[in-house]
KEGUDREN-582485 format. One record per residue (C-alpha): residue in three letters; z, x, y. Coordinates in steps of 0.1 Angstrom, whole numbers. Each point is the difference from the previous one (the first is absolute). Layout:
BEGIN
+------+-------+-------+-------+
: zado :    zz :    xx :    yy :
+------+-------+-------+-------+
:  ala :     Z :     X :     Y :
...
+------+-------+-------+-------+
// end
This chain:
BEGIN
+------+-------+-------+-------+
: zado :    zz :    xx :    yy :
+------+-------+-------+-------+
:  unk :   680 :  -151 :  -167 :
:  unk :     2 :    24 :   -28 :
:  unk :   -13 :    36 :     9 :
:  unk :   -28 :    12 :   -27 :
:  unk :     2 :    37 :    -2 :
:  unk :   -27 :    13 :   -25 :
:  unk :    24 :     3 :   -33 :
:  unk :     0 :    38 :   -21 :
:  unk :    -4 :   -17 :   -32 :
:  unk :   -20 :   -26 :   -18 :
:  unk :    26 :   -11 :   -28 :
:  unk :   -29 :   -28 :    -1 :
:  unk :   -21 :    23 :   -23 :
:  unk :    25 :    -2 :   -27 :
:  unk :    -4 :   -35 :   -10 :
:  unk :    29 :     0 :   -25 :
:  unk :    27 :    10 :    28 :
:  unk :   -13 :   -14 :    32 :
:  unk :    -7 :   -37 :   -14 :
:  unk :    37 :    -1 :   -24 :
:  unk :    15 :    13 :    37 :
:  unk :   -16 :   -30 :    19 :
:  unk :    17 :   -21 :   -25 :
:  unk :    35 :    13 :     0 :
:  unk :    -4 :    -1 :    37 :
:  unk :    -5 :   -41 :     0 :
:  unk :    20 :   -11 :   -30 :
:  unk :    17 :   -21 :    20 :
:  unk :   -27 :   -21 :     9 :
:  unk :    -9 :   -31 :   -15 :
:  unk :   -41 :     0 :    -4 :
:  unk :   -25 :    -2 :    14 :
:  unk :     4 :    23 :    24 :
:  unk :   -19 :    24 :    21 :
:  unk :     8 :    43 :     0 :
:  unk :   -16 :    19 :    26 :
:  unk :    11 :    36 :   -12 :
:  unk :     3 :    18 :    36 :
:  unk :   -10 :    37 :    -8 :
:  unk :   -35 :   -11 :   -16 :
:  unk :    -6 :   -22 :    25 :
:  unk :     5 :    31 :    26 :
:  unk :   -18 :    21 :   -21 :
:  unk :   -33 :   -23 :     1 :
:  unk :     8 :    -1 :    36 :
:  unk :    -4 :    34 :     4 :
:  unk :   -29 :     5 :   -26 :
:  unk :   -28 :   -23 :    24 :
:  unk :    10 :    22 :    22 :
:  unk :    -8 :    29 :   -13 :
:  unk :   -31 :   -16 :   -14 :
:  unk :   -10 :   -13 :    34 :
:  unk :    -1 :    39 :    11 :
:  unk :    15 :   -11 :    38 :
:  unk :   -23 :   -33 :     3 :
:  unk :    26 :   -27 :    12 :
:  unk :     8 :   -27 :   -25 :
:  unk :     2 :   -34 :     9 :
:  unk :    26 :   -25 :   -27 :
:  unk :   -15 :   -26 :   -15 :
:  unk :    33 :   -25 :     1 :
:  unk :   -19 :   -28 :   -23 :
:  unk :     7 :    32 :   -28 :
:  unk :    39 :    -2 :     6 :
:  unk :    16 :   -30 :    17 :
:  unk :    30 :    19 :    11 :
:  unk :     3 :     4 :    35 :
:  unk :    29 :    27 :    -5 :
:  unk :   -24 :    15 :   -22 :
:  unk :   -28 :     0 :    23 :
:  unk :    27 :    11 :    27 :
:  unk :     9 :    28 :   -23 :
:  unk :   -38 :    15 :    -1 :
:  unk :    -7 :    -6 :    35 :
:  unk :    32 :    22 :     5 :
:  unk :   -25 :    34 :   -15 :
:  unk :   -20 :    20 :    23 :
:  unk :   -39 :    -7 :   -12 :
:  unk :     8 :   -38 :    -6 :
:  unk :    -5 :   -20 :    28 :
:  unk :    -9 :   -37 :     5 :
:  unk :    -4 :   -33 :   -24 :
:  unk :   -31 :   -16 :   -12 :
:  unk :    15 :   -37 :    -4 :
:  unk :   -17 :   -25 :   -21 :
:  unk :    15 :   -30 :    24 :
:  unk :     2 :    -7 :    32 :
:  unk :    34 :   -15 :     1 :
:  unk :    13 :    26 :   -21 :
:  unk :   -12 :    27 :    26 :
:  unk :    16 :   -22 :    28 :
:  unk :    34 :    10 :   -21 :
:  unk :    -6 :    32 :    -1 :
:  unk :   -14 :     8 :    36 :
:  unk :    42 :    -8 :     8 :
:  unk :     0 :    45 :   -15 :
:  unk :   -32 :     7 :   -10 :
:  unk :   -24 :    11 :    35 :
:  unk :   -32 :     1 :   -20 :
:  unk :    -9 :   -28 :   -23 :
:  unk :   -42 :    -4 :   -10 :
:  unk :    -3 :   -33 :   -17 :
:  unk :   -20 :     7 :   -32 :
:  unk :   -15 :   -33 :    -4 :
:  unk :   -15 :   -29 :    28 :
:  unk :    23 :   -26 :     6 :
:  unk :    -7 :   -40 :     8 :
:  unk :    39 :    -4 :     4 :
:  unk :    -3 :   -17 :    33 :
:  unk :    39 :    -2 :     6 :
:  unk :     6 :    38 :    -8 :
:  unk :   -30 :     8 :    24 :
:  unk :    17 :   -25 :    28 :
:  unk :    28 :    21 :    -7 :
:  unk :   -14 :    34 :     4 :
:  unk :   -18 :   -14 :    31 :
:  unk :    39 :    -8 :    19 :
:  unk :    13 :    35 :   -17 :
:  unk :   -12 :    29 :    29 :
:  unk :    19 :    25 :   -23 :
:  unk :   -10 :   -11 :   -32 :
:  unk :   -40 :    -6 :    14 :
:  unk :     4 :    37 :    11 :
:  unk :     7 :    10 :   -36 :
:  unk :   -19 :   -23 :   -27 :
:  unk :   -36 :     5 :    -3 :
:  unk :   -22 :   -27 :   -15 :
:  unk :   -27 :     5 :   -23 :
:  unk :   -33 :   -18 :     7 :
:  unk :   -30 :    -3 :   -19 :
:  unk :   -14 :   -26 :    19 :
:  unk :    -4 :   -13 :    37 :
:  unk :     9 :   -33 :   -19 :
:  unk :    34 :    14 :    -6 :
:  unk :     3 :    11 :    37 :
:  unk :   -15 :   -41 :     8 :
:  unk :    32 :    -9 :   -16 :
:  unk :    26 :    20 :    18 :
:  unk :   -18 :   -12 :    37 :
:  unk :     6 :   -36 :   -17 :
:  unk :    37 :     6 :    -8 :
:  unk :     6 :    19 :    37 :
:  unk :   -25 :     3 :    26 :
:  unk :    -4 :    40 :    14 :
:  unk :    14 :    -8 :    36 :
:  unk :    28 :   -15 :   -17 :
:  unk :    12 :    30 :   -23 :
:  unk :     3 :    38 :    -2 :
:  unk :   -34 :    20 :    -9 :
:  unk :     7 :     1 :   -36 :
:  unk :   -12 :    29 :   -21 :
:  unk :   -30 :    -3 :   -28 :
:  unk :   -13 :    27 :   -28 :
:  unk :   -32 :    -8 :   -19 :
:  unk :     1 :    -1 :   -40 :
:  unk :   -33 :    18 :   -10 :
:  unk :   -12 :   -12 :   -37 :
:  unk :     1 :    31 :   -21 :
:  unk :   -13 :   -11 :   -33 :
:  unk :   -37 :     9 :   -10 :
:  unk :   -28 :   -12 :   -23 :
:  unk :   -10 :    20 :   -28 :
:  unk :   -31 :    -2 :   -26 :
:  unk :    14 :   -17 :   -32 :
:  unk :    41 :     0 :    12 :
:  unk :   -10 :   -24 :    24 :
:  unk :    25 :    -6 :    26 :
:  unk :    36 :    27 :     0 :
:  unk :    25 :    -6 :    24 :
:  unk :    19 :   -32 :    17 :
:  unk :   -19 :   -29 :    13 :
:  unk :    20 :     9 :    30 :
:  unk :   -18 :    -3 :    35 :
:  unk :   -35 :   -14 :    12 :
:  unk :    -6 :    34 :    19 :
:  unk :   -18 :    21 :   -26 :
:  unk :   -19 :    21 :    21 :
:  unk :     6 :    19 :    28 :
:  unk :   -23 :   -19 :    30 :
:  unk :    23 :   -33 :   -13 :
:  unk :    29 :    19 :     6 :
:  unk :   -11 :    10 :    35 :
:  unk :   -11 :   -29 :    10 :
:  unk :    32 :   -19 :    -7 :
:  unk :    18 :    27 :    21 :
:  unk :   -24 :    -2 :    31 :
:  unk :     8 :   -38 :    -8 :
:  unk :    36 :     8 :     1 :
:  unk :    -2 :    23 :    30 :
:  unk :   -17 :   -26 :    22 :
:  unk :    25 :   -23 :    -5 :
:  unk :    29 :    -8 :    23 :
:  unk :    34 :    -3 :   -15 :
:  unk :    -9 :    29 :   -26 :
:  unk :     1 :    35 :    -4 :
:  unk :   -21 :    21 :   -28 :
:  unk :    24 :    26 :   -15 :
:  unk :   -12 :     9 :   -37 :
:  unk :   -14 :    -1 :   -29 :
:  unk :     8 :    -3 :   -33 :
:  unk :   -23 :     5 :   -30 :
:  unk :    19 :    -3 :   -39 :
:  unk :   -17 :    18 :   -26 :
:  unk :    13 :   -20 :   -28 :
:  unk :   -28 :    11 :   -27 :
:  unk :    19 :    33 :     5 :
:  unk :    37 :    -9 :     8 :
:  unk :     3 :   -26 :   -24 :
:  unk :   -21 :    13 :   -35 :
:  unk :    21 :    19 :   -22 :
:  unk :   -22 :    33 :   -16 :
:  unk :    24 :    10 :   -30 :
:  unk :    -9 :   -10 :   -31 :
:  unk :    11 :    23 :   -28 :
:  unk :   -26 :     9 :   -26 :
:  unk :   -25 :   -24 :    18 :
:  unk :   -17 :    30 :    19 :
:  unk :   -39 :   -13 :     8 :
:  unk :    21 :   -31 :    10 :
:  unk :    13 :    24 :    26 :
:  unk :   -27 :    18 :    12 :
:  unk :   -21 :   -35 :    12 :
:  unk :    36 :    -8 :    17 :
:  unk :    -1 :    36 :    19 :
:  unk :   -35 :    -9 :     7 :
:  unk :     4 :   -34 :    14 :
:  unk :    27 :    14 :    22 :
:  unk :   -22 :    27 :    12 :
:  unk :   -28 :   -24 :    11 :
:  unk :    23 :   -24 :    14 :
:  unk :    14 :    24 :    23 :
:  unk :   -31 :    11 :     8 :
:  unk :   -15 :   -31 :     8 :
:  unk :    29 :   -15 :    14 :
:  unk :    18 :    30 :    25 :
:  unk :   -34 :     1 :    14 :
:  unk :    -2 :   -35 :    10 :
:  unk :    37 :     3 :    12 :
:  unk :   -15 :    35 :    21 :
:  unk :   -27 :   -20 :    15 :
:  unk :    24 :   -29 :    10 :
:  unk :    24 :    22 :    13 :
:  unk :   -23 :    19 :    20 :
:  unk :   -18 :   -33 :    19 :
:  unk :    30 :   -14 :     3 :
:  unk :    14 :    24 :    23 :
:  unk :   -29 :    -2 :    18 :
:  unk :    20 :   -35 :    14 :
:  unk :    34 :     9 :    -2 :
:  unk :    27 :    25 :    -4 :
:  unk :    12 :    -1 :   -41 :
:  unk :    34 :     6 :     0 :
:  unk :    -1 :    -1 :   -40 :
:  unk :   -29 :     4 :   -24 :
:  unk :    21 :   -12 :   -34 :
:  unk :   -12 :     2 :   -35 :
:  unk :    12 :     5 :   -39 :
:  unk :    31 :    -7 :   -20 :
:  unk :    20 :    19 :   -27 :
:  unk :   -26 :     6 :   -23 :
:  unk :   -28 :    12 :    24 :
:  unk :    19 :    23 :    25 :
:  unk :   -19 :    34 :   -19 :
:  unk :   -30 :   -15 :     9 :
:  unk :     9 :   -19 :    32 :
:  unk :     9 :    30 :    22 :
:  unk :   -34 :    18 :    -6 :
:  unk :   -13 :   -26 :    22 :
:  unk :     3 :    14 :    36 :
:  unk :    -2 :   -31 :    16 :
:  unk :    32 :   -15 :   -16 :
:  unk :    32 :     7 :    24 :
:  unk :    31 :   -16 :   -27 :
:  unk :    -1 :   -14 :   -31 :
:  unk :    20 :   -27 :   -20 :
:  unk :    19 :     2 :   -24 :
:  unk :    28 :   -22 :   -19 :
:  unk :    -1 :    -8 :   -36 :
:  unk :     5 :    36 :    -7 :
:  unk :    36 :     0 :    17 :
:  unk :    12 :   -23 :   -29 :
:  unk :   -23 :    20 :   -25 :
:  unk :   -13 :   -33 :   -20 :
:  unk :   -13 :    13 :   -34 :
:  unk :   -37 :    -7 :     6 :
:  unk :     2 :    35 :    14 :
:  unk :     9 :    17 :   -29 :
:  unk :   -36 :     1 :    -9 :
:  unk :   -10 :    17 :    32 :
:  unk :   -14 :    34 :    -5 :
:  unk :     9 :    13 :    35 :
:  unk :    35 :    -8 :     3 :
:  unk :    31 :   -17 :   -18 :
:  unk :    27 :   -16 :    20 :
:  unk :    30 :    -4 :   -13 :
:  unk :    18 :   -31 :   -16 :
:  unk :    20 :   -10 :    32 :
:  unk :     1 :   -40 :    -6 :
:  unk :     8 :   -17 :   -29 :
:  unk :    16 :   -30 :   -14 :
:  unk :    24 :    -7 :   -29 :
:  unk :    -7 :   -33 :   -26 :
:  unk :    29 :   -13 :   -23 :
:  unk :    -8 :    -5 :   -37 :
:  unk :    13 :   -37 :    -5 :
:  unk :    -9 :    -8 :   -34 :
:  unk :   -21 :    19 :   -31 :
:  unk :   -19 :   -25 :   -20 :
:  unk :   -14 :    20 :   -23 :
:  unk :     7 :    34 :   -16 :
:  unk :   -16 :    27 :    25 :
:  unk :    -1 :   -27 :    20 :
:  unk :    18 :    -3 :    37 :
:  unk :    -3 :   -28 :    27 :
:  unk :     7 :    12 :    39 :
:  unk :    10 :   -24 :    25 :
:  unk :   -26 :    -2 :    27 :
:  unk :   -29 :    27 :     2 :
:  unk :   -31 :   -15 :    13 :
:  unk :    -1 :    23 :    30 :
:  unk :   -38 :     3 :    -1 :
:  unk :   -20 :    20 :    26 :
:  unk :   -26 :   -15 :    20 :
:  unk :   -42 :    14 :    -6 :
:  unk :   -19 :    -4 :   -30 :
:  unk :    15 :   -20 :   -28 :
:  unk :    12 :    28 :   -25 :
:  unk :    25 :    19 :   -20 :
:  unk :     6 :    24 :    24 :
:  unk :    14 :   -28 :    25 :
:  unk :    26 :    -4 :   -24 :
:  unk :    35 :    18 :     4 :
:  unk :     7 :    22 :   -20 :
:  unk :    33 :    11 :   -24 :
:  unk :     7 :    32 :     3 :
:  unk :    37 :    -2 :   -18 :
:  unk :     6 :     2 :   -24 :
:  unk :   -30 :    19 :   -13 :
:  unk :   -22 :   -16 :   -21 :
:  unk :    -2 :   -39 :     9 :
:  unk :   -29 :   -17 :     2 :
:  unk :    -8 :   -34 :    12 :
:  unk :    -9 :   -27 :   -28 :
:  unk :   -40 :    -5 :     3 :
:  unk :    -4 :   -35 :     0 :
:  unk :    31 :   -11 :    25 :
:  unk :     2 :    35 :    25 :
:  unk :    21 :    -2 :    29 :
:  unk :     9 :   -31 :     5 :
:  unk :    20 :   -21 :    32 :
:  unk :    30 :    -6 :   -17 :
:  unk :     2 :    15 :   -34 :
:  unk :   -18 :    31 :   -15 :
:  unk :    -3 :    13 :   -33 :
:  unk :    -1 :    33 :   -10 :
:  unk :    -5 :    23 :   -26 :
:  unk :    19 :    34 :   -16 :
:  unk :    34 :    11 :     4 :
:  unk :    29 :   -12 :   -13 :
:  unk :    10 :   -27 :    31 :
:  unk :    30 :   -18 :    -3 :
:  unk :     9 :   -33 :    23 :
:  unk :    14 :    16 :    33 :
:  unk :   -20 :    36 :    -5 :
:  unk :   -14 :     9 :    34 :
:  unk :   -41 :     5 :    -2 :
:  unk :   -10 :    23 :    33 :
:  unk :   -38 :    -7 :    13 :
:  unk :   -19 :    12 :    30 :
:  unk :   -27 :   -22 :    19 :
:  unk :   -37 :     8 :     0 :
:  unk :    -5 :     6 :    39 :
:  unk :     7 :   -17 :    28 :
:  unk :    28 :   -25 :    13 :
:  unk :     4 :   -25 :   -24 :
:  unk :    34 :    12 :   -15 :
:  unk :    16 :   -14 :    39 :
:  unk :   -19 :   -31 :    -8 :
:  unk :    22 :    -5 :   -26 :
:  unk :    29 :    17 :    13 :
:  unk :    32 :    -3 :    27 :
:  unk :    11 :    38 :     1 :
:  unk :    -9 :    29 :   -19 :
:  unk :    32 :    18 :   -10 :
:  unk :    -3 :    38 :    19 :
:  unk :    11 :    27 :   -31 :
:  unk :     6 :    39 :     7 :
:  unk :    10 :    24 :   -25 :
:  unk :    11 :   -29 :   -24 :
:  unk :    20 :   -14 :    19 :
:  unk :    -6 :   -28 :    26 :
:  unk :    -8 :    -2 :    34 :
:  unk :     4 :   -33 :    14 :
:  unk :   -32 :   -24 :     0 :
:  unk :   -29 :    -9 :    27 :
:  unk :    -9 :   -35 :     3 :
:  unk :   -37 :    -8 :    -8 :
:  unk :   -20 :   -24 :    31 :
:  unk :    10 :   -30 :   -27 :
:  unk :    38 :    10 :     2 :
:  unk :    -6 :     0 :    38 :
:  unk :    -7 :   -41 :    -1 :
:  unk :   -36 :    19 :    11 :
:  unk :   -34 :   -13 :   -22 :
:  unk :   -33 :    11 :    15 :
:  unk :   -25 :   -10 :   -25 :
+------+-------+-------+-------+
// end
């Protein structure tokens, strides 16, 4: 594990130094490959926590893939705990991590059999329900005289309805009011062979719209307002489930957010940790964030293999799209040399991409960051660890590990 003290400069800011220094630091390594420049990374680290204001933060591992990473964060007083997005992936990392939350439900019926003959690991996953068909399943796999009480948060919907915008927010969870929400967890507590521990309720209408768009200002303002009367409408619902719910049971964790909603997350007094991931690599969908800027801590480098046309360069591989709404903004994006652009009618594509400006030659080096979450280690063994341009060893990704979740 590699200690992340917060670093006294951000050579990041200087675009024409720090990405030429990334470069000299890897020019030994044939592409494509994977940079995780250490001292941004540390830096974003330490930035949610300032912007969290002494709220906990919870790491969203589906944002990085690394488990020396995630090791590495954990590692900072104000992060603690993993929200998981799979069950046998938190079964890996309940061998260091005490306090894994499993983001999503699960119908793996050999992971839960697993987590049913694990005491240890049962004492430190918690599985996210939405529905006493989920907690059906689980008595199915392993009857409750047969296995340790196994621990259970509720995922509260958090989207909302509005006149003309319709619908904002992730089709996420069935429990989109408050009285649904408690009466799953009187459900829950009346079971045998669970135990009600928290609740989780993700904002994405907040966390995951970006609000920056340049000269576009009444564009803007309906974005700030939206935001407003989601959290509104939302926190509320989240208050009133919090406050029935421990009414039943003792809520060791009340969890909410993600990078771009932790501003507006802590003003809601009911919320005891947030999450946050994506911002740790700083994918460039955050650069049009008005509350915050992470910096550039992941990237990946292209080769230019041929140049068919005058202007004109082709990248091996590049297709690295984000997942959400089909658009440009789930493309990667060059960021070195300045000036590239992607050709219009091909984009980024899985095994050859065009692109246009600068004056590539076969075997130039093209630099580009990813849009937001964890789909570089989809594509990835190892990102290669770089320090004051120079390097730093490497970090296997889960897919280096032999380790694919989903």
């Amino acid at each position: 594990m590699i200690a992340l003290p917060e670093p006294a400069a951000t050579p990041w800011s200087d675009p024409a130094a720090f990405w030429p220094g990334v470069l000299a630091a890897t020019a030994g390594l044939d592409a494509p490959f994977g940079v995780l420049e250490l001292d941004a990374f540390a830096w974003n680290a330490h930035d949610l926590l300032r912007r969290a204001g002494g709220t906990p933060i919870r790491l969203a591992s589906k944002s990085l893939r690394v488990r020396e990473a995630i090791e590495s964060v954990l590692a900072l007083p104000g992060w603690h705990g993993v929200l998981a997005y799979s069950l046998r992936e938190a079964l890996r990392l309940a061998t260091t991590v005490d306090d894994i939350v499993l983001g999503y439900p699960t119908v793996d019926r050999e992971a839960i059999g697993a987590l049913a003959a694990d005491e240890r690991a049962a004492a430190r996953i918690t599985l996210m329900v939405d529905s006493t068909l989920q907690l059906d399943l689980v008595d199915h796999v392993v009857a409750p005289g047969a296995r340790p009480e196994l621990r259970v948060a509720l995922d509260l919907d958090m989207s909302i309805d509005l006149p003309v915008l319709g619908h904002l927010g992730v089709r996420r969870s069935p429990l989109q009011s408050a009285a649904a929400a408690v009466a799953l967890g009187r459900e829950v507590a009346g079971r045998p062979g669970f135990r009600l521990v928290g609740l989780m309720g993700y904002e994405a209408q907040i966390a995951g719209v970006v609000d920056r768009y340049g000269a576009n200002r009444a564009y803007e303002r309906i974005i700030a307002g939206v935001k407003r009367r989601s959290a509104e409408v939302a926190f509320a619902r989240r208050e009133a489930a919090v406050a029935g719910l421990r009414r039943l049971a003792h809520l060791e964790f009340v969890n909410g957010g993600g990078t771009g909603s932790i501003e507006s997350t802590i003003r809601d007094t009911s919320v005891t940790e947030l999450t946050a991931g994506s911002g740790l690599f700083g994918g460039h969908l955050f650069d049009r964030y008005r509350t915050f800027r992470p910096a550039p801590a992941a990237s990946f480098v292209l080769s230019a293999v041929r140049t068919p046309a005058a202007g004109v360069a082709t990248l091996e591989g590049g297709g690295w799209i984000a997942s959400g709404p089909v658009g440009l903004d789930r493309r990667p994006l060059p960021v070195w040399p300045e000036g590239l652009a992607y050709e219009p009618r091909e984009q980024a594509g899985e095994v050859q991409t065009p692109v246009r400006g600068g004056r590539l030659a076969v075997g130039d080096r093209v630099v580009l960051r990813h849009t937001k979450s964890g789909e570089p280690a989809e594509r990835l063994a190892r990102y290669h660890l770089v320090r004051g341009g120079a390097l730093q060893g490497e970090w296997p990704t889960y897919r280096g590990e032999g380790e694919t979740y989903t």
